[in-house]
C-alpha positions as CSV (number, residue, x, y, z in Angstrom):
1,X,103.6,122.0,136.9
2,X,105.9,119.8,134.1
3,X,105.1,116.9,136.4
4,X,102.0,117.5,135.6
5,X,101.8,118.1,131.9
6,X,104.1,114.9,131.3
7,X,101.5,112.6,133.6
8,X,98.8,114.1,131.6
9,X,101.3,113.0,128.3
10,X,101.7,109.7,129.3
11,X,98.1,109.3,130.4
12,X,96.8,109.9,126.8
13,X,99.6,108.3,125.2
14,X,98.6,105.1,127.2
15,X,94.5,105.5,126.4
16,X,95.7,105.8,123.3
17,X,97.4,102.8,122.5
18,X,94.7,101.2,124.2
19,X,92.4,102.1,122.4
20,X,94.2,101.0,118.9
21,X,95.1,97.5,120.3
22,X,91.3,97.3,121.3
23,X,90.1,98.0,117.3
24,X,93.1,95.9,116.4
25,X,91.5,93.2,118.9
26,X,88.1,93.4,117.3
27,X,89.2,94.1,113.9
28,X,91.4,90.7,113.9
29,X,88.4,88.6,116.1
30,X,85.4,90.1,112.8
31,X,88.4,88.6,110.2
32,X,88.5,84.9,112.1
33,X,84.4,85.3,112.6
34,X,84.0,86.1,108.5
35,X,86.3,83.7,107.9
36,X,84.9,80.9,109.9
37,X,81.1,81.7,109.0
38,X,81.5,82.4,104.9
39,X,79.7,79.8,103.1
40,X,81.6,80.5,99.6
């Protein structure tokens, strides 16, 4: 049963880095894609 529950922790704790490094990912690639089309 604590097997369980930490699996389940680690699980989450994983999809949820993920998911940060994925906005971080597409946050960083919109900056260089501003940045390259501005016309200013």
């Amino acid at each position: 049963m604590l097997q369980n529950l930490i699996m389940k922790t680690i699980i989450l704790k994983r999809t949820c880095r993920h998911k940060q490094l994925r906005q971080q990912n597409y946050a960083h690639r919109h900056r260089t894609l501003s940045r390259t089309y501005s016309f200013d």
